[in-house]
Each structure stands twice: as C-alpha cells, then as structure tokens.
C-alpha positions, 0 to 999 in steps of 0.5 A, a space after each residue: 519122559 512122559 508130558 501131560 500137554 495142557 495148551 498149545 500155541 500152534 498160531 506162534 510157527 506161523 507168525 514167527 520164525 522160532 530160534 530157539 526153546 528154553 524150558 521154565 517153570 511158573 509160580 502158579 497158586 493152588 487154584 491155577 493147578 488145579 484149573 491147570 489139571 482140569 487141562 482148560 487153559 489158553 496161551 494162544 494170545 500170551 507173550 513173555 515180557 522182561 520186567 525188573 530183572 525177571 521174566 513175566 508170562 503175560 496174558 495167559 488165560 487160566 480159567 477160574 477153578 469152581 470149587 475155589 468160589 473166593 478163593 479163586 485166582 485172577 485168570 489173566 494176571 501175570 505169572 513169574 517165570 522160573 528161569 536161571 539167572 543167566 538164562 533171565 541174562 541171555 533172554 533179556 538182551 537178546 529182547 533189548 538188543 536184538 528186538 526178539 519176542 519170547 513166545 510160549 509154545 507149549 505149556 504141560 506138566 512134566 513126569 514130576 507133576 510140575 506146570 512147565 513152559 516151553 519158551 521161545 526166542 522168536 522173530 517176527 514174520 513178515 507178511 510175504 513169510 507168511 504168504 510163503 509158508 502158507 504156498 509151500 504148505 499148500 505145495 506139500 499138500 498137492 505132493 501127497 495128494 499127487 503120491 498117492 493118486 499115482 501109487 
C-alpha cells in the first residue's frame, strides 16, 4: 500500500489532541488533480465543516493549474467530502454534540491514483497543553542528546 503525500498538517498535533482518523475521498475537477500531482498544495489553515447533511473540506489552497488558463478552478473554494452516511451521521454529532473539530492531516493519492483525506475527530488544546507538549518535547531532545554523549 504505497501513499504518494501531496500535503501535511504537522501544525494540527500541536494545537489538538487527534482521537481518531477517518479516510475520505474529495470531489475534485480536473484541474485541482492535475495541480494535486504537481504536489503544491496546502491544508495547514483548513478545517472540515458539516453543512446540509454532508461534509465540507473548507479553506484548502489548491493552486491553480497553468496550462488550464480559463478553464481553471477556484483555489480556496469548498470541496465535498466523500464519506459513508453513517460515517457523515457520527462526524456530524460528535461536531454538534460534543464540540469536536474535524481536522485534515494528510492529504495523498492512494495506490489507485485517487486524492484521499486523512480526517481527524480533534479537541482543541489549551494553551498549558500546549506549553506541556513543547516541555516534554524539549525533555526528550535533552535525553538524546544526554544518550548519546554518555555512550
């Protein structure tokens, strides 16, 4: 199972505690592919929102493809999300219900060519989780580097 990554949201395990990960398909146009393969593409400031019984990927920058002129797509417009009803079902209450965010992590093209999401059910940190993640990195940088002085 080979994953061409296109983009990453490395920001997303510092700012929310990830519970969970679901894997969803994009209704994408030719252009946003073919920019997609070009691999420039950002999700770091993008979130998933919930809007008429159907999920959203909003705010993902997807340059516009050159040779396309004006045939091109818009870059920030929202993408539909392809997910199970009953996945759509969970997602949407736990947003409602339990005040989660949905979270893109990854986006790549699976071993079949097709533009995949790697979705996550996220809380949001506070920002002493936040200053407690950064001190335990920093101690587990101080143990290697105290590792491997010693031997």
């Amino acid at each position: 199972m080979t994953q061409k990554l296109i983009a990453e949201n490395r920001r997303a395990r510092f700012d929310y505690f990830l519970e969970e990960t679901f894997e969803a398909g994009l209704m994408l146009t030719g252009t946003e592919v073919k920019a997609l393969r070009l691999g420039r593409a950002n999700i770091a400031e993008s979130y998933a929102a919930a809007e008429n019984g159907e999920i959203v990927l909003v705010n993902a920058y997807i340059p516009e493809y050159g040779p396309a002129n004006r045939f091109n797509h818009e870059p920030r417009r929202p993408r539909k999300l392809l997910l199970h009803r009953k996945e759509i079902d969970r997602l949407t209450g736990a947003v409602q219900r339990e005040g989660r965010t949905l979270i893109p992590t990854r986006l790549y093209f699976d071993d079949k060519g097709r533009a995949k999401l790697e979705l996550s059910l996220a809380k949001g940190k506070k920002l002493h989780d936040k200053r407690e993640a950064e001190a335990d990195r920093d101690w587990k940088r101080e143990q290697g580097r105290l590792m491997r002085d010693r031997g």
